[in-house]
N, C-alpha and C positions, 0 to 999 in steps of 0.2 A: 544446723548452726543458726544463733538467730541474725536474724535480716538486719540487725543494727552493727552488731558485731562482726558479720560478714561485710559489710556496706562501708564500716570506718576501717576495716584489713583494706578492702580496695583503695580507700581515698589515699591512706600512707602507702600503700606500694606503687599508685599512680605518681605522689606527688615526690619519691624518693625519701620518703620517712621510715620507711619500715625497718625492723631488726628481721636480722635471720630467719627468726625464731616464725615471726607474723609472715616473713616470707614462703616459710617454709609450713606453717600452717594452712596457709590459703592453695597452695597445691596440691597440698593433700585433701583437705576439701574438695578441691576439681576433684582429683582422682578421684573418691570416695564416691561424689554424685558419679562419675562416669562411669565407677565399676559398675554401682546400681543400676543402670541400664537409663538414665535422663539423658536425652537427647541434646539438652538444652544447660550447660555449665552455669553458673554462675555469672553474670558479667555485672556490669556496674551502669549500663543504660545511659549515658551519659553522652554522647559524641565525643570522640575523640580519647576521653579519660582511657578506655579498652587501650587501645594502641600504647598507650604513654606508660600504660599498667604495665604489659608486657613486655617494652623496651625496658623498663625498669628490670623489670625478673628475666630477663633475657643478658640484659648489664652485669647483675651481678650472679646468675650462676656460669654466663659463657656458654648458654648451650645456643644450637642452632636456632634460627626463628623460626614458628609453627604452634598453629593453634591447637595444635594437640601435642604439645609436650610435655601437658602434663602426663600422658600414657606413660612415660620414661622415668618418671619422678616415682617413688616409693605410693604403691596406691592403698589409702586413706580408707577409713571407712567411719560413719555415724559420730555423732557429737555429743559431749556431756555437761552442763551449763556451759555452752558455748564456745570450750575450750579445749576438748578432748578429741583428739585423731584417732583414732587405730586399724589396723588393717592385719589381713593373714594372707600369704601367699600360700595357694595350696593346690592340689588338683581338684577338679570339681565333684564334689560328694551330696549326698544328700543330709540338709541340717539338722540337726538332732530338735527333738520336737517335746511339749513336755515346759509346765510352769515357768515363769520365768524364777531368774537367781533369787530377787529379792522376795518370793512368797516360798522360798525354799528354805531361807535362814532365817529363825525366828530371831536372833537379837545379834545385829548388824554388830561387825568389829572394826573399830573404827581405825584412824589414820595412826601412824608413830607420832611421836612428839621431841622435845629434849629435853633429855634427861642420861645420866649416864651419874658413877661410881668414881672418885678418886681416893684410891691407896695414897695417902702418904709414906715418908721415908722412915717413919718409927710405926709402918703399919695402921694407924690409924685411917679407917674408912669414912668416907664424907660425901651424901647423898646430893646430886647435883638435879638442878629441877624441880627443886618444892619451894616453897615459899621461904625458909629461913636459910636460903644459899645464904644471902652476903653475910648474917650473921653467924653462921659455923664457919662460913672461909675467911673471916678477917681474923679467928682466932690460930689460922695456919698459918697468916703473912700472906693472903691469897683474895684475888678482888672476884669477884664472880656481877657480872651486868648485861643487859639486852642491849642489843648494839642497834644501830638507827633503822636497819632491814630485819631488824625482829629477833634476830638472831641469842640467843645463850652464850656467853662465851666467859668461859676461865681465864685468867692470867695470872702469871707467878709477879708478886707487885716485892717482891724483896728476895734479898740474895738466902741462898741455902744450900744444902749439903744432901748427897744422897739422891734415891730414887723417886718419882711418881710415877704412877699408872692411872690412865683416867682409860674406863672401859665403857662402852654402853650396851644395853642388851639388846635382844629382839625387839625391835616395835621402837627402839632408842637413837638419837641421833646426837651431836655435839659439837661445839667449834669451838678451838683451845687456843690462846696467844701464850705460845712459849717466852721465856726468859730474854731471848734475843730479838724478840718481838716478830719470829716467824708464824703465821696461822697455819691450824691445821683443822682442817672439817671431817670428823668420824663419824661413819657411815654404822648401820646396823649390824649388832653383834661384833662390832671390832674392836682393838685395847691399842693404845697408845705407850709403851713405857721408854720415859724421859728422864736425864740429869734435870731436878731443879735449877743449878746453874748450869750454862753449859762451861768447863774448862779444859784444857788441855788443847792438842793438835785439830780433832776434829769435834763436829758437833754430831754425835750420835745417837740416834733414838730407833728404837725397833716397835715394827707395825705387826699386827695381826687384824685379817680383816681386809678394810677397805677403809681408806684416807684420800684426801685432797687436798694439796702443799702450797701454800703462800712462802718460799723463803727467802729472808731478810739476807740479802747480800753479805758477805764477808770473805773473801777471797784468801787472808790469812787461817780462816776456818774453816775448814767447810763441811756441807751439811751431808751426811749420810742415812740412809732410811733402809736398816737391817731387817728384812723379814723372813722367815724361815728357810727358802729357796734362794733367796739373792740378797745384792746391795745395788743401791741407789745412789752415786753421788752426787753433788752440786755446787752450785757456787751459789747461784742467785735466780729462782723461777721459780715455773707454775707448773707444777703436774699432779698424775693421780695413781692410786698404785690400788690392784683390784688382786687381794692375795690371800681370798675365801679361801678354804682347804677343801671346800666340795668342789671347786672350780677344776676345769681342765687344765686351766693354763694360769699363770699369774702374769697380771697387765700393767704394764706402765705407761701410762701416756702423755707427751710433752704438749702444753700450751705455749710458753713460752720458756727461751732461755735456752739451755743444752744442759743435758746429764748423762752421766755413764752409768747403763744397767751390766754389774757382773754376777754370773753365777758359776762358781767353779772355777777352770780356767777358760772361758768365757766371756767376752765380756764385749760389747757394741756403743758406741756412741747415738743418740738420739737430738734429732732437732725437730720444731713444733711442728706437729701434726702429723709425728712419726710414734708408734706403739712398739714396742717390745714383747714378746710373749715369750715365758719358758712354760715349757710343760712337765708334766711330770718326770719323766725320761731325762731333764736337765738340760733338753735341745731350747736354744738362744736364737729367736729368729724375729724379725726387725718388719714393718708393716707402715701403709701408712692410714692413718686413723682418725676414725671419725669422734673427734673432739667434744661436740656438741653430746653426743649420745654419752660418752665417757665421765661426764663430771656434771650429768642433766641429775643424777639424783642429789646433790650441790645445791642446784638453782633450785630443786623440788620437784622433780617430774620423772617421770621412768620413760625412755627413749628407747624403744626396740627397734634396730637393723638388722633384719635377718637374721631374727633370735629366734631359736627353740625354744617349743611350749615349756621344757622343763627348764632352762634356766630363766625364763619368764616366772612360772612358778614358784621357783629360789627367791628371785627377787621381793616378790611378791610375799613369802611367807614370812622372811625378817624382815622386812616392814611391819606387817599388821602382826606376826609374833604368831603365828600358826606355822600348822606344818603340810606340807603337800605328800599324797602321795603318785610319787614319779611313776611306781609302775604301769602304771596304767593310762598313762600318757600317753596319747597319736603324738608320731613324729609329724611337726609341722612348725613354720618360721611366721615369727608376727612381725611386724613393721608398725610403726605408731608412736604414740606420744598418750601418758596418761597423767593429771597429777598427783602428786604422793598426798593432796592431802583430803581426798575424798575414800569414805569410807570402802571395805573390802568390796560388798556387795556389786558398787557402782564400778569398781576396776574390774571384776569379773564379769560381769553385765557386757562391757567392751571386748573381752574375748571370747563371749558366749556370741553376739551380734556379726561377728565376722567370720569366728570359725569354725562354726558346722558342730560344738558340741558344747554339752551343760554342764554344769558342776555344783556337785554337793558340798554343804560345809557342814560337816558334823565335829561336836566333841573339838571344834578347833583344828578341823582339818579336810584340807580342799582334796577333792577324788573328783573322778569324770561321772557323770550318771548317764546308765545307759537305759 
């Protein structure tokens, strides 16, 4: 990491500045150097700052005090401009040896972006993410503009009848303001389809994919989020619902607010920082979850907890819009932090550096090289 940007994580976690996020990057860090075998962690050289640091990070995770806690913390490995964590837990093997990633792939594939498709309700298709949005979507009664965090976002800016579907692809992202001025941010490869107006008893929309719900309070309405395996009801909050078909399970996870996940005759109450998971089988069973990791491709970053190489690779493949193949995959869990918006090469580079093996991308598709 570099010495400017490790030095100003110290100052804000000494001085009780820090977000989570910097908190929880600066530990990984420790762990990282510690796993490598440095005797000598990080500190800030400072008199006194060291102590003040730790009470700080002590304050707000609640663990015991010890200068080796970070051992206990998710251990980190190597850094990517300054800002990329990752780590594998694994038994000890020997590293796979052999070029590195980037003289392996002759033309780098870069990050996803936003863009995605809206069906209107007489069928008409309207390509979102090129330069003449707002001029196609003013002639549907539909505003399309980048919002103050960069963001893409659709709104229905008049009343109307009938359905939309707004999908994105592989490598595609998107963030929609519905009719009732609820948000919702779609994740790669997922479809949204929506009442242009919402009427009747409930507001009802069906997900395929992976979303992330901002919803606009209304207690005489309320909001449901139909996806192939279950429903989601609400009144007024934040959650995220992870309901890929390759997946084992479909997730829903509360930030704020309380919703009922049913599937079947099934059905559980959820409050923030509690997940829900059905799996295939239709078993409904209730957890409590890591938030941060759950809606990190949202804020823009990919957050592994005791993820498997393969759905690491999933992840990874609808993002940059390639395909993995699984078979060939060692069983083993990564822990880390990468951002979404550096190219394939440099996110694979980070799993090559921690986990003992290399990978080929040919033809648009990631395999192990042995």
């Amino acid at each position: 990491m570099e010495q400017e940007i490790l030095q100003r994580l110290i100052e804000k976690i000494s001085d009780g500045t820090a977000t989570d996020e910097e908190m929880t990057l600066y530990l990984r860090y420790c762990a990282s150097a510690e796993q490598a075998g440095e005797r000598t962690l990080p500190r800030p050289g400072i008199k006194g700052v060291e102590e003040r640091m730790l009470a700080a990070i002590h304050q707000r995770t609640g663990r015991r005090k010890s200068r080796h806690m970070v051992r206990y913390w998710y251990a980190a490995a190597a850094m990517l401009t300054g800002l990329i964590a990752l780590v594998v837990y694994l038994k000890p093997e020997k590293h796979a040896t052999g070029p590195s990633l980037a003289t392996a792939i002759q033309q780098d594939i870069p990050a996803g972006s936003d863009k995605a498709v809206l069906t209107l309700a007489n069928g008409k298709k309207i390509t979102l993410g090129t330069a003449d949005d707002e001029a196609v979507a003013k002639q549907a009664g539909l505003r399309v503009y980048r919002s103050d965090s960069g963001e893409i976002v659709y709104e229905a800016t008049g009343a109307g009848s009938g359905f939309h579907e707004i999908s994105t692809p592989r490598g595609g992202q998107y963030r929609v303001v519905l009719q009732d001025g609820s948000k919702v941010w779609l994740n790669a490869a997922s479809s949204l389809r929506y009442p242009a107006t919402f009427t009747g008893s409930t507001r009802t929309v069906e997900l395929k994919g992976e979303a992330y719900f901002e919803i606009a309070g209304n207690a005489r309405q309320p909001f449901i989020v139909q996806t192939p395996s279950q429903a989601v009801e609400v009144l007024g909050t934040h959650f995220n619902v992870n309901a890929y078909e390759e997946n084992t399970h479909t997730q829903t996870t509360l930030l704020e607010g309380r919703v009922r996940v049913s599937a079947g005759s099934s059905g559980l109450i959820l409050h923030p920082g509690e997940q829900a998971r059905l799996n295939h089988q239709g078993a409904l069973s209730k957890a409590t979850a890591d938030a941060n990791a759950a809606v990190a491709w949202k804020n823009g970053y990919f957050i592994f907890n005791e993820t498997y190489l393969t759905e690491v690779l999933q992840q990874l493949s609808r993002w940059y819009d390639v395909e993995a193949d699984l078979k060939t995959i060692p069983k083993m869990r990564y822990n880390g932090v990468i951002p979404r918006n550096v190219p394939l090469s440099k996110a694979l580079e980070m799993l090559e550096f921690t986990g003992g093996v290399k990978f080929n991308v040919n033809n648009n598709k990631i395999s192990i090289r042995h």
